[in-house]
PAZAPA-4460 file (N, C-alpha, C; in steps of 0.05 Angstrom, whole numbers, plus 32768, in hexadecimal, padded with zeros to 4 digits):
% residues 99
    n_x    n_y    n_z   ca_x   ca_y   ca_z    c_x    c_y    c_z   seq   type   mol
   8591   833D   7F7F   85A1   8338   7F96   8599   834B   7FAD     1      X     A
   8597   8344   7FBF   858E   834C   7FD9   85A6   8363   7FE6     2      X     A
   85A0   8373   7FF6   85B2   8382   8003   85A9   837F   8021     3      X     A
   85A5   8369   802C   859F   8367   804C   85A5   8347   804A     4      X     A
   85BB   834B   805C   85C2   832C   8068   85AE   8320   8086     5      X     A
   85AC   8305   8080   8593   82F8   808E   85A2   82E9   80A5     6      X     A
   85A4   82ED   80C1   85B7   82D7   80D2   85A3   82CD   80E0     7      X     A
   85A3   82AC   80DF   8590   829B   80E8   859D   828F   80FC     8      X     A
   858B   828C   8117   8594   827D   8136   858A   8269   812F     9      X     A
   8591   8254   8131   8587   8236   812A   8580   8229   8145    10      X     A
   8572   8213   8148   8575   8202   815A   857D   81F0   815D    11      X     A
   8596   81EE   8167   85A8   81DC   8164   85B3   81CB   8187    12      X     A
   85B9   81B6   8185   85BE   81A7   819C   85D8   81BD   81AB    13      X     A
   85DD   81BE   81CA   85EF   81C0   81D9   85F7   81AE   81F3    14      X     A
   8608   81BC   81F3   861D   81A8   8209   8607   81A1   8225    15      X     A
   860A   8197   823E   85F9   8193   824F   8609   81AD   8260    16      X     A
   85F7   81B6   826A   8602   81C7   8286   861C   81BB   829B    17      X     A
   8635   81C6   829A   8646   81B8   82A5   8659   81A5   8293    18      X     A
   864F   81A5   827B   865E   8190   826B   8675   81A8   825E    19      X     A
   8689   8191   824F   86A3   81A3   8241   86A2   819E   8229    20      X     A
   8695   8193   8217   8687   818E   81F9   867D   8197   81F1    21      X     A
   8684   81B4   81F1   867B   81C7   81DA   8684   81CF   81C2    22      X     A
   86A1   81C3   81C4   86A5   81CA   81B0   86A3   81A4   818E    23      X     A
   8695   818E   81A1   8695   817F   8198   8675   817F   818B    24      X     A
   8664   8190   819E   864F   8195   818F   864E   81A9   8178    25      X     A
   8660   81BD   817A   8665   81D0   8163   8674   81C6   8153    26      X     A
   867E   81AD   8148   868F   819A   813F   8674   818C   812F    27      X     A
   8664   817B   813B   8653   816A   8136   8640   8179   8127    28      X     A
   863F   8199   8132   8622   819C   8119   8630   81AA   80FD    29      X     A
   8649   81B7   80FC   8658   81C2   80E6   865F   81A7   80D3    30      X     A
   8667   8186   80DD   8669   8175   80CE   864F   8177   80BD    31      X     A
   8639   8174   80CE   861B   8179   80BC   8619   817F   80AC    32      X     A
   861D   81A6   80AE   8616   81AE   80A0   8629   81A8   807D    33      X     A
   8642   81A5   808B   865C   8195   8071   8650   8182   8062    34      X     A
   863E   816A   8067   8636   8163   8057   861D   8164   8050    35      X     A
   8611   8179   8056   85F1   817A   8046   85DC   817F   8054    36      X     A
   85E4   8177   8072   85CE   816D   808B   85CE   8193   8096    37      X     A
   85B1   819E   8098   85A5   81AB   80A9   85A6   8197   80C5    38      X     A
   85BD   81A6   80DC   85C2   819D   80F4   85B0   81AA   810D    39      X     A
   8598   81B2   8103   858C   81C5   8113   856D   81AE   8119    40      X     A
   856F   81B4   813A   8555   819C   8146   856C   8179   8143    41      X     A
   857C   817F   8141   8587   8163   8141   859D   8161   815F    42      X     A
   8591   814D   8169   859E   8141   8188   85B2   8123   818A    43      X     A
   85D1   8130   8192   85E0   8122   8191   85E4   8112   81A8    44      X     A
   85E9   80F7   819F   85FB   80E8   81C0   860D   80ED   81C3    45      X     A
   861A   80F8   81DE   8632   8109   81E0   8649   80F3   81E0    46      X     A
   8648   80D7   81E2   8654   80C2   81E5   8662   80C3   81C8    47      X     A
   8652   80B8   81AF   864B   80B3   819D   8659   80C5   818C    48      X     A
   8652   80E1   8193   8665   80F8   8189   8680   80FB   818B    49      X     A
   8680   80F3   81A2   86A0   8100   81B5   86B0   80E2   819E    50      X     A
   86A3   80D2   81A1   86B3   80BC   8196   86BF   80B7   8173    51      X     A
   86A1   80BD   815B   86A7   80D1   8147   86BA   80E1   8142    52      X     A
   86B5   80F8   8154   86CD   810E   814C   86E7   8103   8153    53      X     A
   86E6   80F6   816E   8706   80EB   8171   870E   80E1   8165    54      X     A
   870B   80CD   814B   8712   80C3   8139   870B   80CE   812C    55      X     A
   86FE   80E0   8120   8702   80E7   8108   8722   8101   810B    56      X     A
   8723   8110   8127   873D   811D   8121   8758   8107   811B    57      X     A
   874D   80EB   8133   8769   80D9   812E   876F   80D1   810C    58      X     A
   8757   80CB   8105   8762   80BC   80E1   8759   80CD   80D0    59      X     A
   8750   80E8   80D1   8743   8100   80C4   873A   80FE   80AC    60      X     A
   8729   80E1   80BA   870C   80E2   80AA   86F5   80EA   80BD    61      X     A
   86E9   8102   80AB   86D0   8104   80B8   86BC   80FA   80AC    62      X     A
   86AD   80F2   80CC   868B   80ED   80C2   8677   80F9   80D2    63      X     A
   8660   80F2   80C4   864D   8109   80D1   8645   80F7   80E8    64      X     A
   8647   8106   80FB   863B   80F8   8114   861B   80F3   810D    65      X     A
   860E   80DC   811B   85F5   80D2   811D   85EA   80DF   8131    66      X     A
   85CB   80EA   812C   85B7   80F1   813F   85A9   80DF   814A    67      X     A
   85A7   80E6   815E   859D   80D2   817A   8582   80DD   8172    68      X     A
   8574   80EA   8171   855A   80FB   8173   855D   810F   8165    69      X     A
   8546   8112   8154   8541   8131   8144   852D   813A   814F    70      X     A
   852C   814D   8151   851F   8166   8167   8505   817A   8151    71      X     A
   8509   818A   815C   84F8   81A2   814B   8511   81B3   813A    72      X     A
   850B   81BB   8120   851E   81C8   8118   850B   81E6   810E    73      X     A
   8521   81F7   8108   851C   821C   8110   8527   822D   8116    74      X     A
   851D   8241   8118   853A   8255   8128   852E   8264   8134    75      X     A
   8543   8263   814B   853C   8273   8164   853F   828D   8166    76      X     A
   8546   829A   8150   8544   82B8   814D   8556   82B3   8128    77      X     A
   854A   82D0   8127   8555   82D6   8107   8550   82F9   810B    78      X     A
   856C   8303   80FD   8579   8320   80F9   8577   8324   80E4    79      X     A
   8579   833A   80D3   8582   833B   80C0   858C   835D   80C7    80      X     A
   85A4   8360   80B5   85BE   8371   80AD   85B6   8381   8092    81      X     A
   85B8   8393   8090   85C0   83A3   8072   85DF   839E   806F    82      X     A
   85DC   838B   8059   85FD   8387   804F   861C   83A6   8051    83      X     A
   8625   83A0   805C   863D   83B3   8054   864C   83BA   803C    84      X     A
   8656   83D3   8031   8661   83CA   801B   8677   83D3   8028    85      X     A
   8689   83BB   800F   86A8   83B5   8015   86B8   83C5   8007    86      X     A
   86C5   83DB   800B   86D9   83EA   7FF0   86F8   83E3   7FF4    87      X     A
   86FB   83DC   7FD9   8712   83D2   7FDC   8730   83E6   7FE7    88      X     A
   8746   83CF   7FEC   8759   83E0   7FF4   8764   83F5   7FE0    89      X     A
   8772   840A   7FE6   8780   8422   7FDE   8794   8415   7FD7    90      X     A
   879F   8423   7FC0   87BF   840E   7FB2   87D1   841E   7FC6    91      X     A
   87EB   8410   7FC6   87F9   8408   7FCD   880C   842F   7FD1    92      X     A
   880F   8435   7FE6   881B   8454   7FE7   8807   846C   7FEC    93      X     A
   87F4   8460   7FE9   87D8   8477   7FE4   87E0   8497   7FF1    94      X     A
   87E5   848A   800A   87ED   849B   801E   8804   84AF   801F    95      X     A
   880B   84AB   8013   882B   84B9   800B   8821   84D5   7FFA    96      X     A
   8832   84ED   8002   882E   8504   7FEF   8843   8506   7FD4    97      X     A
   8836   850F   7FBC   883B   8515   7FAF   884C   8530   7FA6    98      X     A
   8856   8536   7FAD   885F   8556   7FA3   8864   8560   7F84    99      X     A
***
């Protein structure tokens, strides 16, 4: 097991400059990834989408939205972290003196 976490920038579709559908494109590629689909290089119709998600909140069924165009997929940058370690909490009084 590794001790350095890996954070990958993907290439993923956004909203147009001026548009308010961002958060329907961050909607559209998390359905993706929910069922299986790498959402990265994939280009949505913002019509198409907007209309999907609206029904799928109205009868909350989701489906994966359809790509208009697949693109190049990749990432546009990658980090990696030395994992943190986590210690657990102190029971319950810790703090308190004993005399």
């Amino acid at each position: 097991m590794s001790d350095t976490l890996t954070i990958h920038r993907r290439v993923c579709d956004q909203q147009p400059t001026g548009s308010r559908l961002c958060g329907y494109y961050a909607v559209a590629s998390a359905v993706a990834i929910c069922h299986g689909v790498d959402p990265s290089g994939a280009v949505f119709d913002p019509t198409v989408m907007v209309r999907i998600i609206d029904q799928a909140v109205a009868t909350g069924v989701v489906e994966q939205v359809s790509v208009q165009q697949q693109g190049a997929r990749g990432d546009r940058g990658r980090a990696e972290r030395k994992k943190q370690a986590l210690l657990p909490l102190p029971p319950a009084g810790w703090d308190k003196r004993h005399d």
